[in-house]
MIDOSE-1310 file (N, C-alpha, C; in nm, 2 decimals, decimal comma, always signed):
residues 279
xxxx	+1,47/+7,15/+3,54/+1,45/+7,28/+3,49/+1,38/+7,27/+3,35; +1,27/+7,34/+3,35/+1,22/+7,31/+3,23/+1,30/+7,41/+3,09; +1,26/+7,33/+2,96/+1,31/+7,41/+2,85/+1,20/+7,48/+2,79; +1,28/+7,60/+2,72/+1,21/+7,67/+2,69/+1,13/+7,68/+2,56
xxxx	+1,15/+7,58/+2,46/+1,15/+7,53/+2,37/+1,11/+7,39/+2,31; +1,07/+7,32/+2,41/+1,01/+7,21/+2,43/+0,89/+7,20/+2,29; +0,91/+7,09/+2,22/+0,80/+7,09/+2,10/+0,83/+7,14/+1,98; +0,89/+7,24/+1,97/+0,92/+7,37/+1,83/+0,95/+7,27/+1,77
xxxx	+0,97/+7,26/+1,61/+1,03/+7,22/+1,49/+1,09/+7,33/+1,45; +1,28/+7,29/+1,40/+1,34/+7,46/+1,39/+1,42/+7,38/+1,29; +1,38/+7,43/+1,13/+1,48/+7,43/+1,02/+1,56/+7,50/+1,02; +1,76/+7,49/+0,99/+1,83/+7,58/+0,97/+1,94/+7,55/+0,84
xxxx	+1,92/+7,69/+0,77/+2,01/+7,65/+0,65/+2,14/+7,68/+0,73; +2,24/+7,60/+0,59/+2,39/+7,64/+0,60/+2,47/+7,61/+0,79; +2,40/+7,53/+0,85/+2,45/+7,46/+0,99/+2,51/+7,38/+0,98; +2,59/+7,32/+0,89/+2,71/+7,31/+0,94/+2,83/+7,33/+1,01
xxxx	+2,87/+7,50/+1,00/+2,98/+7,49/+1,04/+2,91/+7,65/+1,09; +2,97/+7,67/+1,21/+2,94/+7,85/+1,27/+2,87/+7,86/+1,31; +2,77/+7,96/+1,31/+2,68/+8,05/+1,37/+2,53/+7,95/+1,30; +2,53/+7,89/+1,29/+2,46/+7,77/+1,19/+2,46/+7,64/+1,28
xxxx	+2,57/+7,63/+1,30/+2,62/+7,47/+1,42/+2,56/+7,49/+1,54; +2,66/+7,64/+1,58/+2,63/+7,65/+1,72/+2,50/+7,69/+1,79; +2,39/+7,74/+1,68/+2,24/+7,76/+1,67/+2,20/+7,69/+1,70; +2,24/+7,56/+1,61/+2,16/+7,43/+1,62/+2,18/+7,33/+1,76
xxxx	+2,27/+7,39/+1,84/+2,33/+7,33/+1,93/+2,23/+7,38/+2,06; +2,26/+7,52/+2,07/+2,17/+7,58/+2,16/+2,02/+7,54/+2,16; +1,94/+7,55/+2,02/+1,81/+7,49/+2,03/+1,78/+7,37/+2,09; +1,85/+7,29/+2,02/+1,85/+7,14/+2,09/+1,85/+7,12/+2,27
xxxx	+1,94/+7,22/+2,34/+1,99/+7,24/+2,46/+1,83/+7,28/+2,53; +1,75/+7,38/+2,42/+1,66/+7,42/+2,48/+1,51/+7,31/+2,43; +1,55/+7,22/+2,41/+1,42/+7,15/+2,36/+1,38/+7,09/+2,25; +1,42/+7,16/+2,18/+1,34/+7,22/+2,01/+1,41/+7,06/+1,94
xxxx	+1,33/+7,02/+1,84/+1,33/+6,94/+1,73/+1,40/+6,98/+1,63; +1,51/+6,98/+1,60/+1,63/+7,06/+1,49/+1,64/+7,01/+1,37; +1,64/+7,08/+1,23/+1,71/+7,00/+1,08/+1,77/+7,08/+1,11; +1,87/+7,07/+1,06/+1,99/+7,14/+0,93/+2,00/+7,08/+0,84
xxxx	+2,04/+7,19/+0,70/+2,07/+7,17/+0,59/+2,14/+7,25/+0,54; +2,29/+7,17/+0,43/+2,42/+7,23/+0,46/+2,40/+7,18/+0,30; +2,48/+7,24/+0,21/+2,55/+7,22/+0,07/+2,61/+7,12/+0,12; +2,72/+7,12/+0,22/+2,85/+6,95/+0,28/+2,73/+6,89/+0,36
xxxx	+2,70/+6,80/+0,34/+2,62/+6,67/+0,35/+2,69/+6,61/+0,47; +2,85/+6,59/+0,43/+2,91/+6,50/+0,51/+2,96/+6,63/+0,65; +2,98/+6,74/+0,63/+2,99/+6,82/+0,75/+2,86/+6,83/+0,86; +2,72/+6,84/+0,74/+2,60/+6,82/+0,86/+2,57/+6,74/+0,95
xxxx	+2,62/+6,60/+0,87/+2,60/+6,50/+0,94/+2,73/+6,48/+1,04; +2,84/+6,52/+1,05/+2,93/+6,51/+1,18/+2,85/+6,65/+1,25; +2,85/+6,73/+1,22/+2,77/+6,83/+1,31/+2,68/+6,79/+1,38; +2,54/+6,72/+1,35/+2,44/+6,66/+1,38/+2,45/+6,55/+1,51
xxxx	+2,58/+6,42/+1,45/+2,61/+6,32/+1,55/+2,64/+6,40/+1,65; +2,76/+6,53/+1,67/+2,79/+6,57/+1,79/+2,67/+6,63/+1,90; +2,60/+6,67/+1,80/+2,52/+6,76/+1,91/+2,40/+6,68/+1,95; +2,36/+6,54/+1,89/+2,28/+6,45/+1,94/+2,10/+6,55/+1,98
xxxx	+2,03/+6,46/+2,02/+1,91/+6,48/+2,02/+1,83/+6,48/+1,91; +1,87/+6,39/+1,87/+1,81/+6,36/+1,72/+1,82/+6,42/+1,60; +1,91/+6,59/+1,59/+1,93/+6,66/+1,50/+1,93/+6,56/+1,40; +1,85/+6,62/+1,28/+1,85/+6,58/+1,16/+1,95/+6,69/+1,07
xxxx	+1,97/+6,59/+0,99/+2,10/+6,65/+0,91/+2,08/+6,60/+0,74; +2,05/+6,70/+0,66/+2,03/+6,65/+0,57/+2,07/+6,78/+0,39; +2,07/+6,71/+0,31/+2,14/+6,81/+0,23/+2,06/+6,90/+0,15; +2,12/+7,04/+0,12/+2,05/+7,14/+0,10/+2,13/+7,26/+0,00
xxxx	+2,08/+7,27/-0,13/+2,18/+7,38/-0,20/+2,08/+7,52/-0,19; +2,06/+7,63/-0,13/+1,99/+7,72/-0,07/+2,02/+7,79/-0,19; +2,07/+7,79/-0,31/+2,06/+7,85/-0,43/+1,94/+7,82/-0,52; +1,90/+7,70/-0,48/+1,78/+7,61/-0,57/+1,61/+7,60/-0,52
xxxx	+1,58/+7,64/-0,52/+1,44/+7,67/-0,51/+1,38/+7,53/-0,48; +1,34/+7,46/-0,56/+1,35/+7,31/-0,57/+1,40/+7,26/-0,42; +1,56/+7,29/-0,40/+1,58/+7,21/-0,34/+1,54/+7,20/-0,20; +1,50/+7,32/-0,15/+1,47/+7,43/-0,04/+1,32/+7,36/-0,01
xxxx	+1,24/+7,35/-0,13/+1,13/+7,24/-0,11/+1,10/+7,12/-0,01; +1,22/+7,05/-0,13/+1,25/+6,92/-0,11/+1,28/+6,90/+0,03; +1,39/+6,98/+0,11/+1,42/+6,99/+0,24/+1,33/+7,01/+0,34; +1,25/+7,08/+0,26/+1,13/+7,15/+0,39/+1,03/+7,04/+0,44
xxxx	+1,04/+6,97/+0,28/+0,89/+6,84/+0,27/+0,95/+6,73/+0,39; +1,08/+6,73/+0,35/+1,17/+6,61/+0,43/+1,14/+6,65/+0,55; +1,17/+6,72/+0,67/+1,17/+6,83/+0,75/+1,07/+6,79/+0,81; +0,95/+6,76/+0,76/+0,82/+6,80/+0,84/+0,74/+6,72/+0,83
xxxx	+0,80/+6,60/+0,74/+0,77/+6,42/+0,72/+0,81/+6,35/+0,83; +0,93/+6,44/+0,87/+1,03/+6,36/+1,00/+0,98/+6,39/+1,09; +0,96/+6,51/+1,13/+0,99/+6,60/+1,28/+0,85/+6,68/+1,28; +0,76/+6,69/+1,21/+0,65/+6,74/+1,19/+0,63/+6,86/+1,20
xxxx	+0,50/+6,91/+1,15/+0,48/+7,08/+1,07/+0,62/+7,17/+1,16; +0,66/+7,24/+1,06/+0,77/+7,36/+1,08/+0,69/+7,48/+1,18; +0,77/+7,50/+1,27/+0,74/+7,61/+1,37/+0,84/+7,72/+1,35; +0,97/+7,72/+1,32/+1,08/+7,82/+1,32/+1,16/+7,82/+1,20
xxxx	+1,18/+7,88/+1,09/+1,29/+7,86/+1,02/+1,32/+7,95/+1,03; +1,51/+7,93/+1,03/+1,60/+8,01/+0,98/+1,69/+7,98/+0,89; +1,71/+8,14/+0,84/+1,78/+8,18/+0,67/+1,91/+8,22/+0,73; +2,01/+8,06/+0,78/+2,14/+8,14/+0,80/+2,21/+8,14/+0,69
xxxx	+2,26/+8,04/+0,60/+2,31/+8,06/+0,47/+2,40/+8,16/+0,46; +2,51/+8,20/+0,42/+2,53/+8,34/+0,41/+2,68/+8,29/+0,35; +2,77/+8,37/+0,25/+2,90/+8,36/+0,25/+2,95/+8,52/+0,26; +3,10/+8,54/+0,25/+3,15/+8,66/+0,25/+3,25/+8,71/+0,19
xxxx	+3,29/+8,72/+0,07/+3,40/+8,74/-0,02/+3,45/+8,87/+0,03; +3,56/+8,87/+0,01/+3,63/+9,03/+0,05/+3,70/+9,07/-0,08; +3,67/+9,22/-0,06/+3,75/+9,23/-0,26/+3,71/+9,38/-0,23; +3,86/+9,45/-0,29/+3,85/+9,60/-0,32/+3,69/+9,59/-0,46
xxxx	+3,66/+9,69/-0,49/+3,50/+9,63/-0,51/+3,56/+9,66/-0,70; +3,62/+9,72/-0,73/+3,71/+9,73/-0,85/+3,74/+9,55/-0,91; +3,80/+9,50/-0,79/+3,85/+9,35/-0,86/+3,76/+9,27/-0,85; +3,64/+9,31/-0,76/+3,53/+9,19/-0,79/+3,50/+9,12/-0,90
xxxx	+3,46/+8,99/-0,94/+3,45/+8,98/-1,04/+3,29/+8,92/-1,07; +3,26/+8,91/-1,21/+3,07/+8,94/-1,16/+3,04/+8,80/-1,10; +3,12/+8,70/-1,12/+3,06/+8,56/-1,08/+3,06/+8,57/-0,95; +3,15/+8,62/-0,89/+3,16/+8,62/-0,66/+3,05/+8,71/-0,67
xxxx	+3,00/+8,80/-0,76/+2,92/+8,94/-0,72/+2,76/+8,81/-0,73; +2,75/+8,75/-0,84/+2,65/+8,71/-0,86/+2,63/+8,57/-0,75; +2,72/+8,50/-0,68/+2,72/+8,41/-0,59/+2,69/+8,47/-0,45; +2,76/+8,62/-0,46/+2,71/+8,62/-0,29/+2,55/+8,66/-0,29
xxxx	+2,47/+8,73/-0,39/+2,34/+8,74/-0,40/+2,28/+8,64/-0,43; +2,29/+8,55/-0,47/+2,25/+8,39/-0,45/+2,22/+8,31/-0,34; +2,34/+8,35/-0,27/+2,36/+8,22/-0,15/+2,30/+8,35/-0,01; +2,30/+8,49/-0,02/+2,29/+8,58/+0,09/+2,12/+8,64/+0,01
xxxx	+2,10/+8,69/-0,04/+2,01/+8,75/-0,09/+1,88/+8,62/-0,13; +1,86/+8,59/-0,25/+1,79/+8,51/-0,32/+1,75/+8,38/-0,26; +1,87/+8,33/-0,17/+1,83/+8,23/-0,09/+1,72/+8,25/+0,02; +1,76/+8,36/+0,09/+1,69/+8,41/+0,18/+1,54/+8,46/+0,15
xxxx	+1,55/+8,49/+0,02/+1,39/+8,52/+0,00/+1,36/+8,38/-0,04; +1,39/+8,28/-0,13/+1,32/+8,16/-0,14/+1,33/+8,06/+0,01; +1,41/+8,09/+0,10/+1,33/+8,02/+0,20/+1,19/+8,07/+0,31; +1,22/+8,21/+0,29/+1,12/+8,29/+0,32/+0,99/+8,26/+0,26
xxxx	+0,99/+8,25/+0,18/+0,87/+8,22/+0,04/+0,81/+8,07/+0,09; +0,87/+7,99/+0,05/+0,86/+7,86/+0,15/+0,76/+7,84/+0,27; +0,89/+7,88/+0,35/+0,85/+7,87/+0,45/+0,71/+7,94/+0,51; +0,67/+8,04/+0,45/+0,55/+8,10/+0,48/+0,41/+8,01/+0,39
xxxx	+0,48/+7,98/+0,32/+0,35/+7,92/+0,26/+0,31/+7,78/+0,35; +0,40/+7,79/+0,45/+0,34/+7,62/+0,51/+0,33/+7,67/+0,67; +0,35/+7,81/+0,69/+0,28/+7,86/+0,88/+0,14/+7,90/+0,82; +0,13/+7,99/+0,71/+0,03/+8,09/+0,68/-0,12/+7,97/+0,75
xxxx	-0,11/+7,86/+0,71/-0,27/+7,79/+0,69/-0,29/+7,72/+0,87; -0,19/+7,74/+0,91/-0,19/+7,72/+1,05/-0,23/+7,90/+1,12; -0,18/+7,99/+1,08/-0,18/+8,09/+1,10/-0,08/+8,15/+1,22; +0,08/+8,08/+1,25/+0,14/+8,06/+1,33/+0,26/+8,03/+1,24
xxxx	+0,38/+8,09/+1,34/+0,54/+8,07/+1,28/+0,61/+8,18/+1,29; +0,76/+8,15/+1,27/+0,90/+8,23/+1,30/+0,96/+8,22/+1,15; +1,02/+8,33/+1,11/+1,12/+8,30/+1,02/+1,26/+8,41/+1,06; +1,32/+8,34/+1,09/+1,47/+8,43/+1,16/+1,54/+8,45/+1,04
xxxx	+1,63/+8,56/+0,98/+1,68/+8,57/+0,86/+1,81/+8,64/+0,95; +1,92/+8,59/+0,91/+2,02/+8,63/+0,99/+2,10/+8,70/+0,88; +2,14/+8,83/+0,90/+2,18/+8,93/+0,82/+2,34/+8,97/+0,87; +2,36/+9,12/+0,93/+2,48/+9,16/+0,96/+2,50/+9,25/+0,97
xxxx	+2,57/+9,36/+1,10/+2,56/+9,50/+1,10/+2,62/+9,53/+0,95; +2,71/+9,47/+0,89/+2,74/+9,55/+0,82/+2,61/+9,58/+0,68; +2,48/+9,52/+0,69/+2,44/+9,55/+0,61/+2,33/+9,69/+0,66; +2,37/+9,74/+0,78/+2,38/+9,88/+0,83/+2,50/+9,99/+0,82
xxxx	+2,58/+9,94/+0,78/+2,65/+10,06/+0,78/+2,78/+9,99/+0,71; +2,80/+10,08/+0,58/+2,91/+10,02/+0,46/+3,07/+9,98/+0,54; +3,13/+9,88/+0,49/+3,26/+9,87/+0,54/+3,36/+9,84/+0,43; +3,46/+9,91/+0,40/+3,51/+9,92/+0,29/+3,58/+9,73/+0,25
xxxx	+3,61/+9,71/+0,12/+3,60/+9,57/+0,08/+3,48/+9,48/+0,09; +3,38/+9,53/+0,16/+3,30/+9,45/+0,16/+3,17/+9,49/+0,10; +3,17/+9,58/-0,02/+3,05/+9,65/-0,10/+2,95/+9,56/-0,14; +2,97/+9,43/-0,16/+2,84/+9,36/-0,26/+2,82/+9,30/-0,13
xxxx	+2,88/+9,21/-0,05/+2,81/+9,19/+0,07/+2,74/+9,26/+0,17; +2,78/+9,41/+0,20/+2,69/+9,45/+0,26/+2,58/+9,51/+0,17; +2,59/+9,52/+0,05/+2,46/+9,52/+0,02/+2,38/+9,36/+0,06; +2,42/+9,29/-0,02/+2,34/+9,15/+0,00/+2,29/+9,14/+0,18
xxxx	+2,34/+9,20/+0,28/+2,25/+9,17/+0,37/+2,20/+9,33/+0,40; +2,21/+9,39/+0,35/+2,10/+9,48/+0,38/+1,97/+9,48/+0,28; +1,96/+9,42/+0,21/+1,90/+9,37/+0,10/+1,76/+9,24/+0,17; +1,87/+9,18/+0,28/+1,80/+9,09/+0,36/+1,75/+9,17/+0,48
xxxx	+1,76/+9,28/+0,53/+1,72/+9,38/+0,61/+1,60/+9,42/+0,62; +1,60/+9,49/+0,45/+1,47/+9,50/+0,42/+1,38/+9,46/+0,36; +1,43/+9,38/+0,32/+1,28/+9,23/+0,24/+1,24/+9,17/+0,37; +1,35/+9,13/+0,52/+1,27/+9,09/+0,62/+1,12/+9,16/+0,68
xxxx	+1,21/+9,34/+0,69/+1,12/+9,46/+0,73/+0,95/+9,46/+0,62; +1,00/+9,43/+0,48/+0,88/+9,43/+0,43/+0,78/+9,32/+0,43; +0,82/+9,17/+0,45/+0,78/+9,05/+0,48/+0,69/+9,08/+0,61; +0,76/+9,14/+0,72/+0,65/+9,15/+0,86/+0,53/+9,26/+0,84
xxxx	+0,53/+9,36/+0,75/+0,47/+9,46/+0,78/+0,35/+9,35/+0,67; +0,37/+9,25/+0,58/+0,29/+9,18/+0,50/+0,21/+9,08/+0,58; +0,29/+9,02/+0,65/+0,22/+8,86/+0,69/+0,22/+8,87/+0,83; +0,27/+8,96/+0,92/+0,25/+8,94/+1,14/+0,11/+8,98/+1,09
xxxx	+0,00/+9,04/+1,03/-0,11/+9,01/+1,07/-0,16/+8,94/+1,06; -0,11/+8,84/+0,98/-0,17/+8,71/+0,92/-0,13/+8,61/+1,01; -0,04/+8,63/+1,12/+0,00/+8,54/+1,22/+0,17/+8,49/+1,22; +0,25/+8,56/+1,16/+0,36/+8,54/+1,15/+0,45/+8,64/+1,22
xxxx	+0,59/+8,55/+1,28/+0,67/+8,67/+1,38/+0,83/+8,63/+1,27; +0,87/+8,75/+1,25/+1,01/+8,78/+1,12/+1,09/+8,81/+1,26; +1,20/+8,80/+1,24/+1,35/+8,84/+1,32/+1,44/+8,87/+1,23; +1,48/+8,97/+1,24/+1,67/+8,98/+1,12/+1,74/+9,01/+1,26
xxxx	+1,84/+8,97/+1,23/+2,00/+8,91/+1,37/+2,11/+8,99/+1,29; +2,12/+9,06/+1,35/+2,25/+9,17/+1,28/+2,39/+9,09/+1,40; +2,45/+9,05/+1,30/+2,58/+8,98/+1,46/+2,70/+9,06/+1,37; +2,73/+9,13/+1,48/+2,89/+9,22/+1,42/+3,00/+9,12/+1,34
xxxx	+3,11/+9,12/+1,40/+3,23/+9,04/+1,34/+3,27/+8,88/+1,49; +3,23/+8,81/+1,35/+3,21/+8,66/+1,43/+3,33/+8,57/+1,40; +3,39/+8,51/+1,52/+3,51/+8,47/+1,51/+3,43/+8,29/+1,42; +3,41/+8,28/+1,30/+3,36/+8,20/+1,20/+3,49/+8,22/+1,08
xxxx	+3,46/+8,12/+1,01/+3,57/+8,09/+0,85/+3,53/+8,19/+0,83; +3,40/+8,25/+0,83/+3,41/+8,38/+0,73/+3,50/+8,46/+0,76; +3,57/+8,51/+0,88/+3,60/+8,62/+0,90/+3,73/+8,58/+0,96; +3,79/+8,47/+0,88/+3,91/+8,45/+0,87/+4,06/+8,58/+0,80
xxxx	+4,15/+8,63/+0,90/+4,25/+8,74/+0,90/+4,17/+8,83/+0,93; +4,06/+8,86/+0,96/+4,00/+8,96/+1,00/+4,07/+9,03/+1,14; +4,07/+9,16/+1,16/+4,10/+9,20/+1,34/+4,00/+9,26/+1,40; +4,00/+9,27/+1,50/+3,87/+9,35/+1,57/+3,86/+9,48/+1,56
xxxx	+3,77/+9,52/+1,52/+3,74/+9,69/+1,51/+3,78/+9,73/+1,68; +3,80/+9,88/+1,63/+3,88/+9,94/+1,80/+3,77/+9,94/+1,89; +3,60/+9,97/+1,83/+3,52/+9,94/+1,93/+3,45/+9,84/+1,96; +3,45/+9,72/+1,90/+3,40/+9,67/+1,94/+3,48/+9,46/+1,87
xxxx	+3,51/+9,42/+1,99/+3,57/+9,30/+1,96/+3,51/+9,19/+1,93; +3,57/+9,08/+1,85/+3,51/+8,97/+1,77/+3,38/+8,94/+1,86; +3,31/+8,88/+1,84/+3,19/+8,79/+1,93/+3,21/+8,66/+1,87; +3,17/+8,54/+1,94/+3,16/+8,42/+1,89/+3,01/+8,34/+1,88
xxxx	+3,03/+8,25/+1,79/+2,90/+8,19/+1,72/+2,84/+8,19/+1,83; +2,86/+8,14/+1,96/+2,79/+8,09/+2,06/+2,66/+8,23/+2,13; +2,76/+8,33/+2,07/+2,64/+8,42/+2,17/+2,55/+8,49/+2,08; +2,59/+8,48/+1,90/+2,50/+8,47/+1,86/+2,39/+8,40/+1,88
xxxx	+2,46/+8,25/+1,86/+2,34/+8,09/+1,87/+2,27/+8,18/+1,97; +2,31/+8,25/+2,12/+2,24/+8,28/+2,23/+2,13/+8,37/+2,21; +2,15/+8,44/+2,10/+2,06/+8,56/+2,10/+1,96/+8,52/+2,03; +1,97/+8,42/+1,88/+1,87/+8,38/+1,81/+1,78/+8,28/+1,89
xxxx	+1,88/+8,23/+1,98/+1,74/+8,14/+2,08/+1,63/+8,22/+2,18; +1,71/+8,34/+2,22/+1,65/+8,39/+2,30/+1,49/+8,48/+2,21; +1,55/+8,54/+2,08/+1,44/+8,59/+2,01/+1,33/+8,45/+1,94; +1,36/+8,32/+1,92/+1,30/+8,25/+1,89/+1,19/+8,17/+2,04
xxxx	+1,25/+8,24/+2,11/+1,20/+8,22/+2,28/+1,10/+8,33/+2,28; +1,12/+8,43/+2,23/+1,02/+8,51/+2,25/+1,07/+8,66/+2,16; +0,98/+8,61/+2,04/+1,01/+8,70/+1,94/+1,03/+8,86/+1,95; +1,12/+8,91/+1,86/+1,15/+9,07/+1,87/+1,24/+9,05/+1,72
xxxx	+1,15/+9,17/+1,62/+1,17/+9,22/+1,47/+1,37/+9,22/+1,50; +1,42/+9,32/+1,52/+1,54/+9,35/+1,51/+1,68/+9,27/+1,64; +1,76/+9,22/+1,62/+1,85/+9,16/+1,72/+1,96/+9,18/+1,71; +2,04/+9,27/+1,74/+2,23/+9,29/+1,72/+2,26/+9,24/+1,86
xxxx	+2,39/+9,18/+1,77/+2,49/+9,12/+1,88/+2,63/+9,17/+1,82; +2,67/+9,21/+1,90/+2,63/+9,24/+2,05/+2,56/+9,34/+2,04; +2,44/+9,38/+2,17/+2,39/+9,43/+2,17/+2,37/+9,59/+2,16; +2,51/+9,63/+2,17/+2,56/+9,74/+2,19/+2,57/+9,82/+2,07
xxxx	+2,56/+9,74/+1,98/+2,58/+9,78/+1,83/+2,49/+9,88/+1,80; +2,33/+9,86/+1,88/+2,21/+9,90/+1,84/+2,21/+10,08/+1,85; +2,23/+10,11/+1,98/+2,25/+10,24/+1,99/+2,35/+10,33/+1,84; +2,48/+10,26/+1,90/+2,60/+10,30/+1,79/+2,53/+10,32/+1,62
xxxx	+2,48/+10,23/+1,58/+2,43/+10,24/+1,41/+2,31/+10,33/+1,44; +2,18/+10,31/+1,56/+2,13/+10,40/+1,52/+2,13/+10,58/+1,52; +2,19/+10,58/+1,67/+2,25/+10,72/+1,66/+2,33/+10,73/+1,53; +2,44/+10,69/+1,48/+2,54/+10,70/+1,32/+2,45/+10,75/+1,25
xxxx	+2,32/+10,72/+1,22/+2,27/+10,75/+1,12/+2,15/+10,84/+1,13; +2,15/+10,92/+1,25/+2,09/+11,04/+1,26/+2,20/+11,16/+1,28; +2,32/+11,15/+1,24/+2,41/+11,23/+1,19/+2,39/+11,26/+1,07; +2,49/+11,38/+1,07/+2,50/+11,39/+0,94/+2,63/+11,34/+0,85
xxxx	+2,60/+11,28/+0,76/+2,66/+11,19/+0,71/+2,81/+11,17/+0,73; +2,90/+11,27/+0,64/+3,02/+11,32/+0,69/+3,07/+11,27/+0,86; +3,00/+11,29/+0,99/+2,99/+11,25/+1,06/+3,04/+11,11/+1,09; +2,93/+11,03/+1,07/+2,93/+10,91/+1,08/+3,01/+10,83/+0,98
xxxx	+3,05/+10,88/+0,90/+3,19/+10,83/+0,77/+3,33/+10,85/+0,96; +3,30/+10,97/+0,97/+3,42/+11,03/+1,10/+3,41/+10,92/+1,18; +3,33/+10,89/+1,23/+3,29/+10,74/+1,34/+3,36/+10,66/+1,31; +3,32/+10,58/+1,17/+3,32/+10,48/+1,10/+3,47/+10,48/+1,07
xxxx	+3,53/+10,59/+1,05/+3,70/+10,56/+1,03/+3,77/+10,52/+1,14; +3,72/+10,60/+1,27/+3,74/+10,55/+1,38/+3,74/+10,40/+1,45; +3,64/+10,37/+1,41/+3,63/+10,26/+1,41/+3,70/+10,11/+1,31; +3,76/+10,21/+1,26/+3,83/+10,08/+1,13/+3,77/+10,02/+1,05
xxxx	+3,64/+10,10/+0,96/+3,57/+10,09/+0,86/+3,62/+10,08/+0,75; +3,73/+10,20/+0,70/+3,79/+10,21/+0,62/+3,87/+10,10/+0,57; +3,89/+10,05/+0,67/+4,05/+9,95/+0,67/+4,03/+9,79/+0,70; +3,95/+9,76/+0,82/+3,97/+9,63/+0,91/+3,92/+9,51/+0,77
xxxx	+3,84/+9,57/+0,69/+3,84/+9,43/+0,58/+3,96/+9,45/+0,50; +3,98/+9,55/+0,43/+4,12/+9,53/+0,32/+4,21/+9,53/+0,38; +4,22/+9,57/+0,50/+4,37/+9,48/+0,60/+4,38/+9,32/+0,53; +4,25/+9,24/+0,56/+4,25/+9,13/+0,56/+4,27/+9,05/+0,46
xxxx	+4,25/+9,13/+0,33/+4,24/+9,06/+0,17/+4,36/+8,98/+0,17; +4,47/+9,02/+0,19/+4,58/+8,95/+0,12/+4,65/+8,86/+0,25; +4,56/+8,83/+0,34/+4,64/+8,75/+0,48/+4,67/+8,58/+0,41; +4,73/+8,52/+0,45/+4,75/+8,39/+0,40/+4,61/+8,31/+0,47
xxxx	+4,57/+8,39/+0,58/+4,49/+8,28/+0,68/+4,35/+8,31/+0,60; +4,30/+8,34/+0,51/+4,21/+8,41/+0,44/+4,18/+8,31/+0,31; +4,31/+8,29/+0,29/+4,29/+8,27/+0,12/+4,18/+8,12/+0,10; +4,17/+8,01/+0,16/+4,10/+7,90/+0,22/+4,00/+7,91/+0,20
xxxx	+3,89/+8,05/+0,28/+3,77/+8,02/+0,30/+3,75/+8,10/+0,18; +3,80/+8,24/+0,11/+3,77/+8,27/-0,01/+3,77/+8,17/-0,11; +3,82/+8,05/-0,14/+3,85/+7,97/-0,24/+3,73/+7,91/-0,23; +3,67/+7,84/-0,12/+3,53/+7,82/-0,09/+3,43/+7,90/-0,10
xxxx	+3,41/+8,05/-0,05/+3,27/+8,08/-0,05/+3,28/+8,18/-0,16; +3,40/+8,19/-0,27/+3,36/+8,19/-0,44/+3,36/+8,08/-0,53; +3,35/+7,98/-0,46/+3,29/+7,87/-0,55/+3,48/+7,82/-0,59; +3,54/+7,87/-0,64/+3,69/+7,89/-0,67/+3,80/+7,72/-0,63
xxx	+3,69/+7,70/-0,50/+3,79/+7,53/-0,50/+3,69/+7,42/-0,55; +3,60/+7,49/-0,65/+3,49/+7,33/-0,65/+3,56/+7,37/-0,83; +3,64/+7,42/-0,92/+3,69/+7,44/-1,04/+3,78/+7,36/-1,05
């Protein structure tokens, strides 16, 4: 059976662990020539051995401009010119938006926002002269539609929403295909104590990984997983507002993150993706 992906070069930030791993797993399954690049060095590289096919695994701080370089140059020394990158990168602090404090505020726009534009930036500067290439930016319904506790993050990926939206309407004529991947609530560290909204239950990394292969199989601008999400946010938002707040309670907008703030199973990956256990 042939693959569908046979040949591609596919950079992916922050694959280590999640929707990042199991990406990198899928592509490989489909053919493709894989890097990852993870801040844990030593998690890439167990990541990498398991999924075999020569994944390269190598280290990456998606805060640094520089380093994002450095990775890309490595990248395409090894495994030759870049055909796909993706901007998974992403962390998720939870916080009544009151106790935020500016350092988490200023880390999740860093690692979710800023990263995603300097790999975007990058990365285009090395399809543009071929006149060919993918850049997948993987975002998050919620940066469609607010969810209480989670104010700076959903800004930060709707932030990546629409810098992706303005990036295509700039460079697809120039020969470039953009994706942003809205994946609801993903059974990942991030979304550790989290429960499932009443409509719609966890998904797992894997059918994300499934969706971003399938759009890197054959590109399309916007991708929710599940897919069902698509209708739901866009009808929401041809209400009138009031409305769609009515939906949204319904659905455990109000609540399903600050349920989760104070879970013991929680406190772990917060310590990590505010920087809080490297102190």
């Amino acid at each position: 059976m042939s693959k569908r992906l046979t040949g591609r070069v596919v950079a992916i930030t922050g694959a280590g662990r999640g929707i990042g791993a199991a990406t990198a797993e899928a592509l490989v399954a489909e053919g493709a020539s894989v890097a990852i690049g993870d801040i844990d060095l030593d998690i890439a590289k167990a990541t990498a051995e398991r999924i075999g096919g020569g994944t390269l695994a190598l280290p990456l701080d998606v805060t640094s401009a520089e380093s994002v370089t450095s990775f890309l140059d490595t990248v395409e020394s090894t495994l030759g010119p870049i055909d796909v990158y993706i901007n998974n990168a992403g962390v998720m602090p939870l916080s009544a938006l009151l106790d935020e404090d500016d350092a988490t505020i200023d880390r999740i726009f860093a690692i979710n926002t800023r990263a995603m534009i300097h790999g975007t930036r990058e990365a285009a500067r090395r399809m543009l002269p071929r006149g060919r290439g993918h850049i997948v930016n993987v975002a998050s319904t919620a940066g469609k539609a607010g969810i209480a506790g989670s104010a700076t993050y959903s800004a930060s990926k709707a932030a990546v929403i629409q810098y992706t939206e303005s990036a295509y309407a700039e460079l697809h004529p120039r020969g470039l295909d953009f994706s942003v991947v809205m994946p609801g609530i993903t059974r990942t560290e991030l979304t550790a104590g989290v429960e499932d909204m009443p409509a719609f239950r966890a998904i797992t990394p894997e059918s994300v990984a499934n969706a971003i292969v399938a759009t890197v199989a054959k590109p399309r601008f916007e991708v929710y997983v599940p897919s069902s999400a698509r209708p739901l946010l866009n009808v929401t938002r041809l209400l009138p507002f009031s409305v769609g707040q009515w939906i949204g309670k319904k659905m455990g907008a109000d609540h399903v993150f600050m349920d989760a703030l104070d879970r013991p199973e929680r406190s772990t990956y917060e310590a990590r993706a505010t920087g809080k256990d490297e102190q």
